[in-house]
C-alpha positions as CSV (number, residue, x, y, z in Angstrom):
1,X,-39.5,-35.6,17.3
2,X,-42.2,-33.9,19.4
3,X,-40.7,-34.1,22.6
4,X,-39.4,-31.1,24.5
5,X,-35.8,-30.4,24.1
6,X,-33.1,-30.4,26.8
7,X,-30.5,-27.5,26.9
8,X,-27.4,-28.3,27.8
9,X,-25.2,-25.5,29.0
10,X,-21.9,-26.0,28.1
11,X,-19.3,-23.8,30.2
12,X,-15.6,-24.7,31.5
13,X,-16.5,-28.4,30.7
14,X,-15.9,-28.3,26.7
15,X,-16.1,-32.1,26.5
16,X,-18.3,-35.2,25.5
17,X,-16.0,-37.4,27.8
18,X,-17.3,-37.4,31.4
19,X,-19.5,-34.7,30.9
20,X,-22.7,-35.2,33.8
21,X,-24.9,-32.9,32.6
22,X,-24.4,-33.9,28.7
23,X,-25.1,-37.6,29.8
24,X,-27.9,-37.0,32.0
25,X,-29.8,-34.8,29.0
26,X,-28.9,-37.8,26.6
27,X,-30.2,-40.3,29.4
28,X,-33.6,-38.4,29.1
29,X,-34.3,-39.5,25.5
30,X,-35.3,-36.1,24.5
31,X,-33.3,-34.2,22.1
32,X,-30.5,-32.3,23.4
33,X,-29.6,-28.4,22.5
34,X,-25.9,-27.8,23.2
35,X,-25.4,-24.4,24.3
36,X,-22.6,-21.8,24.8
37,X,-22.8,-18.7,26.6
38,X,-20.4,-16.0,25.5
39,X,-21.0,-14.1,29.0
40,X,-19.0,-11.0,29.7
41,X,-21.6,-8.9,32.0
42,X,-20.2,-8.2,35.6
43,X,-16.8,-10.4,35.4
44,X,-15.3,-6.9,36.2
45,X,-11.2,-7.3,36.4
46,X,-11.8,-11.1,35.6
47,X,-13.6,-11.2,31.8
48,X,-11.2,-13.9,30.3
49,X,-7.7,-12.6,29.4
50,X,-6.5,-12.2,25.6
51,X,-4.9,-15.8,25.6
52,X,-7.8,-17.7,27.3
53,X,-9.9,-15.8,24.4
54,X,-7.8,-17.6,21.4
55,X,-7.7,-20.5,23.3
56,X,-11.4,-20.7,24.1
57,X,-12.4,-19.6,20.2
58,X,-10.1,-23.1,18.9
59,X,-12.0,-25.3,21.9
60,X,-15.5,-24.0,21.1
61,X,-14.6,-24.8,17.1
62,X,-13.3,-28.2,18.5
63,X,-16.4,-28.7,20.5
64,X,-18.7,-28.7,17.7
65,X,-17.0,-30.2,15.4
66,X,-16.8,-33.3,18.1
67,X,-20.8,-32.6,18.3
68,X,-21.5,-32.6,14.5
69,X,-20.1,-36.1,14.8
70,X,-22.7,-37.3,16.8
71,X,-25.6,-35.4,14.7
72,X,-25.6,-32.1,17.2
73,X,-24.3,-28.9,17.0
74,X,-23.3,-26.2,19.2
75,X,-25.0,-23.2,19.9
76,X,-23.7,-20.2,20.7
77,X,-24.6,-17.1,22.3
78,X,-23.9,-13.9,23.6
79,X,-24.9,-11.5,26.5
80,X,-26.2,-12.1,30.0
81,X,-26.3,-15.8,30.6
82,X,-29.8,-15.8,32.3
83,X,-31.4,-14.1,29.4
84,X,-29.4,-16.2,26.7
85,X,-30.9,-18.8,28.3
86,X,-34.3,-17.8,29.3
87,X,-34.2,-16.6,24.9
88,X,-33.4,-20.3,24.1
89,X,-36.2,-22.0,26.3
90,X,-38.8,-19.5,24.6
91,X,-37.2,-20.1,21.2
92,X,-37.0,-23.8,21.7
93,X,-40.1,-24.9,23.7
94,X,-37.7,-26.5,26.3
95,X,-38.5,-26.7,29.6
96,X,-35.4,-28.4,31.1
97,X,-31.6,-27.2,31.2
98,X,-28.4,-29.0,32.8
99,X,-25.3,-27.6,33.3
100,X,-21.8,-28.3,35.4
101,X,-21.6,-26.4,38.3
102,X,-18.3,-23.7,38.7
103,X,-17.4,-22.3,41.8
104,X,-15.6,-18.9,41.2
105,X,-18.0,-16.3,42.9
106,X,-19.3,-14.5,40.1
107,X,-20.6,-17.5,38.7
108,X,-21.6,-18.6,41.9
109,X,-23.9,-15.8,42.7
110,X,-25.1,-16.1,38.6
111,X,-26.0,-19.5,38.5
112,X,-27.7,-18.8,41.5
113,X,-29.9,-16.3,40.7
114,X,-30.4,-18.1,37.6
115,X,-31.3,-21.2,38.9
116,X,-33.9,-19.4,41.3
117,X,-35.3,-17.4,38.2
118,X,-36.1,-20.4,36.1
119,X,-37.5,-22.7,38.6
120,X,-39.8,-19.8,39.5
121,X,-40.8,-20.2,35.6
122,X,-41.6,-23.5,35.8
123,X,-38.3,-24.8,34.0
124,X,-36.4,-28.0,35.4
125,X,-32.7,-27.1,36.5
126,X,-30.2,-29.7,37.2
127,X,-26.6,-28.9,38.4
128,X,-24.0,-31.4,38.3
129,X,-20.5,-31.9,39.5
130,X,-18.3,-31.8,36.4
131,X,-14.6,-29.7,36.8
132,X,-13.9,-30.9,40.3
133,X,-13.2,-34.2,42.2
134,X,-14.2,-33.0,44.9
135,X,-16.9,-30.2,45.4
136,X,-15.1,-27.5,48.0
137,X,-18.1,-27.7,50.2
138,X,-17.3,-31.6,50.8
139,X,-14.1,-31.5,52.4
140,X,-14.3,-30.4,56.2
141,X,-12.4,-30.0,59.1
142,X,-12.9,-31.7,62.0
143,X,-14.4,-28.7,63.5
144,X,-16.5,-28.8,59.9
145,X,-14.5,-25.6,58.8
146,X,-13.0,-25.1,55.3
147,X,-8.9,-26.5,55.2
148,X,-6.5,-23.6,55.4
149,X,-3.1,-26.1,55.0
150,X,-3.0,-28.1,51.7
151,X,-1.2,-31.2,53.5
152,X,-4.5,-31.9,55.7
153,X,-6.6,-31.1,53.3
154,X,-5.2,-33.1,50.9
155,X,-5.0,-36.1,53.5
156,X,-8.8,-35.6,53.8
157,X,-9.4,-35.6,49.8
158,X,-7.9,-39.2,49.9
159,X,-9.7,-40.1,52.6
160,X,-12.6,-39.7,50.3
161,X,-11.6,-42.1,48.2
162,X,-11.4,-42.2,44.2
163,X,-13.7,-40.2,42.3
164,X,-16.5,-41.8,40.6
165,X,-15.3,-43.6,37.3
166,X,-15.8,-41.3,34.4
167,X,-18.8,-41.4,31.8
168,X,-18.5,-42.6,28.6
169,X,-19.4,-40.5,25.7
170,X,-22.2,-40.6,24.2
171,X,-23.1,-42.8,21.1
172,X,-25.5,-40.5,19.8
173,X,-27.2,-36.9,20.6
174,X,-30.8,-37.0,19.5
175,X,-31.1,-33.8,17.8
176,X,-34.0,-31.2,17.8
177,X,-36.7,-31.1,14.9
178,X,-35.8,-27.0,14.5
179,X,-32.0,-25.8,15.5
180,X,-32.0,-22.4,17.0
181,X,-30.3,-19.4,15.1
182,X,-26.9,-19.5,16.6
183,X,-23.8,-16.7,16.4
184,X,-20.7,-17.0,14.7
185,X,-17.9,-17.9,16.1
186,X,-15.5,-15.5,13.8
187,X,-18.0,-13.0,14.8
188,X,-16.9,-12.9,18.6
189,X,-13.6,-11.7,17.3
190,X,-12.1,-13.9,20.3
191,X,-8.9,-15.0,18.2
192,X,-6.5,-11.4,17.4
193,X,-6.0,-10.2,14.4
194,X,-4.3,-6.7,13.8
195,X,-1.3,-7.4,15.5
196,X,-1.3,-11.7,15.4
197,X,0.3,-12.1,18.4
198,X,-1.1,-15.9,18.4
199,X,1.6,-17.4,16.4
200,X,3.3,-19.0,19.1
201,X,0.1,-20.4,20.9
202,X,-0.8,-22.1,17.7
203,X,2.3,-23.8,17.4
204,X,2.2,-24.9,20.7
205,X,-1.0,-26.0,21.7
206,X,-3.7,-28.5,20.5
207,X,-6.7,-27.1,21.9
208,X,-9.8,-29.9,22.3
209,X,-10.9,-32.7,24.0
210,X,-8.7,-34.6,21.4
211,X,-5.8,-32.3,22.0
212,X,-6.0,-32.8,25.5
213,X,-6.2,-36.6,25.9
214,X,-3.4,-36.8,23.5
215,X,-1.5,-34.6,25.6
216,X,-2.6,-36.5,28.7
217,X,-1.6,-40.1,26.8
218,X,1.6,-38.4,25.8
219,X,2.5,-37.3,29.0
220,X,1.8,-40.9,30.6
221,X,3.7,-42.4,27.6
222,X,6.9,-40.1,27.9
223,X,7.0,-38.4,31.5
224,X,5.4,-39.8,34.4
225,X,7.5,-42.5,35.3
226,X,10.3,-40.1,35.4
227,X,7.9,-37.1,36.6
228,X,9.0,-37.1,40.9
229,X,12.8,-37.0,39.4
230,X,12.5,-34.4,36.7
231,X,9.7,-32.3,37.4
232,X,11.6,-29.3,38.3
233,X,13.8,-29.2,35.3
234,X,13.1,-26.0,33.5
235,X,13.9,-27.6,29.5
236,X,12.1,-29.8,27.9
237,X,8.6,-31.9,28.6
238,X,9.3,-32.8,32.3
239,X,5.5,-31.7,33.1
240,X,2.1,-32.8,32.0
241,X,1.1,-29.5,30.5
242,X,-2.8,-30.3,30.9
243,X,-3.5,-27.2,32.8
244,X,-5.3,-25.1,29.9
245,X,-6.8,-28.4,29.1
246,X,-8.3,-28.8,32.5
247,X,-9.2,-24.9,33.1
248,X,-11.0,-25.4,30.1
249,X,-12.8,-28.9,31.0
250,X,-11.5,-30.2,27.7
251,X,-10.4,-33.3,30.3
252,X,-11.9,-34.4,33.6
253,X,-9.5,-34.3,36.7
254,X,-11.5,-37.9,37.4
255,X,-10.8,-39.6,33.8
256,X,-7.0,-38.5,35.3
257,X,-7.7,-39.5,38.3
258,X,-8.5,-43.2,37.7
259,X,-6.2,-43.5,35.0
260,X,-3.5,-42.7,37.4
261,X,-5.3,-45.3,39.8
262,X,-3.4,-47.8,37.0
263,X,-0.6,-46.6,36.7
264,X,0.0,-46.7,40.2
265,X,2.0,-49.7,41.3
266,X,4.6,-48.7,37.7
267,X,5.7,-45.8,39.9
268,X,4.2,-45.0,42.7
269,X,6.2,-41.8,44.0
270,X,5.7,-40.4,40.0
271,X,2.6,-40.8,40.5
272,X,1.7,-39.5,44.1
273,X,3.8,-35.9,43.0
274,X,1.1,-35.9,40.2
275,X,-1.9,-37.0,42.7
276,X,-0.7,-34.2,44.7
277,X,-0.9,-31.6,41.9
278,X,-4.3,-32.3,40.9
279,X,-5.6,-31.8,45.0
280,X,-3.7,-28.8,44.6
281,X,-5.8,-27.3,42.0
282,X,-8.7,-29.0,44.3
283,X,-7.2,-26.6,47.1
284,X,-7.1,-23.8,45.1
285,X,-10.8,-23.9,44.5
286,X,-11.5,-24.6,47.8
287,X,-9.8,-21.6,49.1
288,X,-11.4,-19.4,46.9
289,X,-14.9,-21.1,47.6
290,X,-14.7,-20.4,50.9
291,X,-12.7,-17.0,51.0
292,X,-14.0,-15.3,47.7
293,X,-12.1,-12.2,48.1
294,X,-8.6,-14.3,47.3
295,X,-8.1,-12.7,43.9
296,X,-8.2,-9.3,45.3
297,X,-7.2,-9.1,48.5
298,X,-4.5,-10.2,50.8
299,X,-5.6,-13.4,52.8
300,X,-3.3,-12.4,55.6
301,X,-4.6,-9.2,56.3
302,X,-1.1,-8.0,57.8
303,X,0.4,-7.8,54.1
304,X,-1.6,-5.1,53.7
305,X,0.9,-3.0,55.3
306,X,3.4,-4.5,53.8
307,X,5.7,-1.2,51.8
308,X,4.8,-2.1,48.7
309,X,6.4,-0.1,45.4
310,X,5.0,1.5,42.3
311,X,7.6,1.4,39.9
312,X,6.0,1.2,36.4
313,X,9.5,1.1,34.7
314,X,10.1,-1.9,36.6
315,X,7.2,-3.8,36.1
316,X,7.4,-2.9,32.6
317,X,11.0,-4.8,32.4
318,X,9.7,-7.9,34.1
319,X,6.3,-7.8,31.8
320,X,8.9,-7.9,29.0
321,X,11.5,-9.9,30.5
322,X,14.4,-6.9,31.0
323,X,15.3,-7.4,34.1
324,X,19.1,-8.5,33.3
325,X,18.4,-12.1,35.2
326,X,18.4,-14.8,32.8
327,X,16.1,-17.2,34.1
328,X,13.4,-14.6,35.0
329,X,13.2,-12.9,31.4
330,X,13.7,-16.2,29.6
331,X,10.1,-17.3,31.4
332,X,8.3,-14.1,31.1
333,X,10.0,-14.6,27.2
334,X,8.5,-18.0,27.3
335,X,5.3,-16.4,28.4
336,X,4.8,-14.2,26.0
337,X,5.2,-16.4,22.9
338,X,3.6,-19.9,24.1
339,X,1.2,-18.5,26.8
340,X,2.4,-20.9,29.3
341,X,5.6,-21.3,31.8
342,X,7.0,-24.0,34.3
343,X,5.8,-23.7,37.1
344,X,8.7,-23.6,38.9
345,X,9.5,-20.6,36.4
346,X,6.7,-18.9,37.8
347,X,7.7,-19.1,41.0
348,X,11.1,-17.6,40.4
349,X,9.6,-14.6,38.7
350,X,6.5,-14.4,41.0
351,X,8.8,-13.6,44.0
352,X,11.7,-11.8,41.8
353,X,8.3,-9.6,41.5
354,X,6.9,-9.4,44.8
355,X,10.6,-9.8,46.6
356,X,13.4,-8.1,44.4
357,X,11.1,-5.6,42.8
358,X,8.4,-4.6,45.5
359,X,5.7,-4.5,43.4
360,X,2.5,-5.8,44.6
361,X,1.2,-9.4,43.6
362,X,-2.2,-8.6,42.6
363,X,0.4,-6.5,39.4
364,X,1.5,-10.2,38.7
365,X,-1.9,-11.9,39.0
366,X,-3.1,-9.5,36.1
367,X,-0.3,-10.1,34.1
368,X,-0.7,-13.8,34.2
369,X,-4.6,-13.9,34.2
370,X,-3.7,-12.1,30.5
371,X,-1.3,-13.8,28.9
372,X,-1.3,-17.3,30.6
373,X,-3.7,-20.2,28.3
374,X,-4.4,-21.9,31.9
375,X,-5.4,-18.5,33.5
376,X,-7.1,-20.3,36.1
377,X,-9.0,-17.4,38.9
378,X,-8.8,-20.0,41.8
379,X,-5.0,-21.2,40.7
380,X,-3.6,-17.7,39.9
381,X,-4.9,-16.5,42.5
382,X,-3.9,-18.7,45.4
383,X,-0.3,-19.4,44.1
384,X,0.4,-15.4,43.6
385,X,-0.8,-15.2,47.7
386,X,1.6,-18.5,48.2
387,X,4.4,-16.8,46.9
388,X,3.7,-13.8,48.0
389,X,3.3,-15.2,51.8
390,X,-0.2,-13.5,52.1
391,X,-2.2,-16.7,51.3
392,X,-3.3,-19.9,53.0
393,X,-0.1,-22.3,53.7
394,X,2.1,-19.5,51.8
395,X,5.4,-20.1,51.5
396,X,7.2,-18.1,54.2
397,X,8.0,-14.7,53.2
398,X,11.8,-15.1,53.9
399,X,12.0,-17.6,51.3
400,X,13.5,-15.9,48.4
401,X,14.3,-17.1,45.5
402,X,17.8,-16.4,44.2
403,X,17.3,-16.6,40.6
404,X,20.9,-17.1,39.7
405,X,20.8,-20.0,41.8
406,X,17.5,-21.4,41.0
407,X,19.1,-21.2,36.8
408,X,22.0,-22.6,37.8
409,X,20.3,-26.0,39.7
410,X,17.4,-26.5,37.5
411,X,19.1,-25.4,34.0
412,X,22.3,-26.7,34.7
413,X,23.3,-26.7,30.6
414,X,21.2,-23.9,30.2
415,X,18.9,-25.5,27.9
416,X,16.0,-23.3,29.0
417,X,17.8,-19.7,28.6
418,X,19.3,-20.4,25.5
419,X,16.2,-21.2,24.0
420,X,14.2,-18.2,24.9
421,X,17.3,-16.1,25.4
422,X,19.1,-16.8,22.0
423,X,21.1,-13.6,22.5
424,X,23.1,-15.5,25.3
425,X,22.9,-18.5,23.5
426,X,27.2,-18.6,22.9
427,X,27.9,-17.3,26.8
428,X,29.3,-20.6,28.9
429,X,27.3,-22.2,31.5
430,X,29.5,-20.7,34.1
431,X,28.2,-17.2,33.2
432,X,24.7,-17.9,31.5
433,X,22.6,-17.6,34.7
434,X,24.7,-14.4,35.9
435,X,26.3,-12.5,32.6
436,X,27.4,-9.6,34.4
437,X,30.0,-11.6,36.4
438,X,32.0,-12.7,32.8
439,X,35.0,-11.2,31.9
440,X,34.7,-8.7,29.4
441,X,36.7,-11.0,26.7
442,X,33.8,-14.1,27.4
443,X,31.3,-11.5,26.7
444,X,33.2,-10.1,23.4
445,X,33.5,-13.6,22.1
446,X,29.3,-14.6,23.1
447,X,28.6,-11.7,20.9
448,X,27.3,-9.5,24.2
449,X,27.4,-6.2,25.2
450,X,25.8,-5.8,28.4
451,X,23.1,-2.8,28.5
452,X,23.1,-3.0,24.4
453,X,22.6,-6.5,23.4
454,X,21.0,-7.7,26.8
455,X,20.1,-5.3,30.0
456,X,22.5,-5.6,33.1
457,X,20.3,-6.1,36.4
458,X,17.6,-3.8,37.0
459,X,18.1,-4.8,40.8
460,X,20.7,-6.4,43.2
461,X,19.9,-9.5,44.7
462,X,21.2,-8.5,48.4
463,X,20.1,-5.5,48.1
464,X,16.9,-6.5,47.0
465,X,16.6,-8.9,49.6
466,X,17.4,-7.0,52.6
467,X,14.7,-4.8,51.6
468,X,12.4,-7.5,51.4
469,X,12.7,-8.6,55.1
470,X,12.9,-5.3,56.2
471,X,9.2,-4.8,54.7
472,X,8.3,-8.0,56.3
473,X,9.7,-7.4,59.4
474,X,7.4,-4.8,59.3
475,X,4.5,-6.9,58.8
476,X,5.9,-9.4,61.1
477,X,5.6,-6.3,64.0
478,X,1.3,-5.9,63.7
């Protein structure tokens, strides 16, 4: 072929399903380049975390391996993304490049500038909508303001109606007469080595477009019928676990979307809890869109006199999960060896952070971004600033979670604990959730010795909490 190539610009869309820009290069005829950048300059605080590393080295690996199947490949690169690119045009004679558009605003202000730098060269830039149903810029108040409360906005989202239906993948990818030299993807040393620590993400997670559609076939097979009843159980699949998968674009929200769209009239309240998690994530990225400073400052700018605490011993003992409360160390245990947690986990140790310990959200958000395989900048961020009560629609500050209570409703038989907790595994359900309140004989015959075998509480609840509204009544006064 002597035609010019197309480069495609593969990012957080690591798919041929319902990829735009993938199907609009193959719709050109021309041979098509996949490309990935490995982009680190100027991400500052927010360069990828050490499990959305692994987990990005097995979807890249998946990617072209999925590519190869068609007769591509996938090229990677590293460095600044506008010069990685600009290299590859030169390299390959190209003169056109798609990619999906993101909306965090570093890649914003990139793309941009990109964007501006190669139409000044003469190249053809196309931009498509890929990762979102619906584009943050789309969905307007009536005084055509961004939303500020989810249950408007996501009123307004289905007042959009369905997403377009998703695209096919391609047959084919007409390949290039000359590939480009390409890196290794060993050599970006993305996956750790000297300690492993990924032992418990591999056994856990599938990463790939064929990982995630299994786990979204899986999910409609075994759990969304039941999903508005048993959502909130801790143990167990009660969830659709696609989050990595769609932080990742290894799934489109639309493919969800309309598949859901069949699934509707089988069970419809299942369904609409589902619906309402996907605009969520929608939210998310429209909050940060429109208030780019979410991940680093509070939203509510009164929380920034909130009286916050630096105590490193204490966030040490919830980063480990040593706080002495069950539930809470049994997620940030859960964490630590699968790189994910419920999400109504992460709401009991987000506030037992914020509320029983003091400590600043944006110590959490770091934590999370991490060690979480979904670390998502517009999700973590926004539902840190919901917990916290700084954000848009937060929760109120006065609503703080008991963990004892939250255990002892939502892991009624203790299912969760015990499995990340196996030290407590032989304590009864009446004491699991709180083991400082057993006798000393039900601890002797569990095989626990508080403060040697497993930590007594690093804080009291009441306590805890009293201090909590006192710091927020101080907020509450400016």
């Amino acid at each position: 072929m002597t035609e010019k190539p197309v480069l495609v610009w593969f990012r957080q869309d690591l798919r041929l399903a319902d990829n735009p820009a993938l199907t609009a290069a193959v719709s050109t005829g021309a041979p098509v380049i996949p490309v990935f950048v490995l982009d680190d300059s100027g991400a500052g605080d927010w360069r990828p975390g050490g499990a959305s590393r692994w987990w990005l080295h097995q979807s890249l690996a998946a990617l072209d391996e999925s590519l190869r199947g068609k007769g591509s490949r996938l090229v990677l690169r590293s460095g600044a993304a506008g010069q990685a690119v600009s290299d590859l045009l030169r390299e390959t004679g190209a003169d056109t490049v798609f990619w999906n558009r993101l909306y965090e605003p570093l890649a914003i202000r990139r793309d941009s500038d990109i964007k501006s730098d190669l139409r000044d060269a003469g190249v053809t830039v196309k931009s498509f909508t890929g990762n979102l149903a619906f584009e943050p810029w789309t969905i307007r108040t009536g005084n055509d303001g961004p939303y500020r409360v989810f249950s408007p906005f996501m009123k307004a989202c289905m007042r959009q109606g369905a997403p377009d239906q998703p695209l096919a993948v391609p047959e084919t990818l007409a390949a290039p007469n000359d590939w480009p030299a390409s890196d290794e993807l060993d050599g970006w040393k993305l996956e750790p080595t000297t300690p492993d620590w990924a032992g418990g993400l591999r056994e856990h997670w599938t990463p790939g477009e064929t990982g995630a559609h299994r786990r979204f076939e899986a999910f409609l097979d075994d759990s969304l019928d039941s999903y508005a009843k048993v959502r909130d159980r801790m143990a167990g699949e009660t969830t659709s676990r696609l989050s990595p998968h769609l932080h990742f674009g290894e799934i489109s929200v639309r493919s969800i979307w309309r598949t859901l769209d069949h699934r509707e009239a089988e069970g419809a309240r299942s369904v609409g809890k589902f619906r309402a998690e996907l605009i969520w994530r929608e939210f998310a990225h429209h909050l940060l869109f429109h208030y780019p400073t979410l991940p680093e400052k509070n939203w509510r700018e009164s929380f920034d006199a909130f009286p916050w605490v630096d105590d490193q011993e204490a966030l040490k003992a919830w980063q480990s999960g040593k706080t002495g409360y069950p539930l809470v160390d049994a997620g940030m245990r859960e964490l630590w060896v699968s790189g994910y947690m419920h999400n109504r986990v992460r709401m009991v140790v987000a506030s037992f952070l914020i509320k029983h310990l003091a400590i600043h959200w944006r110590h959490g958000a770091d934590w999370f971004w991490d060690t979480l395989v979904d670390a998502d900048l517009a999700n973590n961020a926004a539902s840190w600033q919901w917990v916290a009560g700084s954000g848009a629609d937060a929760a109120p500050f006065f609503r703080i979670f008991n963990p004892v209570r939250q255990g002892q409703q939502f892991d009624a038989d203790g299912a969760y604990v015990r499995r990340w907790l196996p030290v407590l595994q032989h304590l009864p359900d009446k004491y699991l959730h709180a083991p400082w309140t057993a006798p000393d004989a039900v601890l002797q015959d569990a095989g626990v010795k508080l403060g040697r075998d497993y930590p007594n509480p690093i804080v009291d609840h009441a306590a805890a909490r009293a201090r909590a509204l006192a710091g927020y009544d101080r907020v509450k006064s400016l």
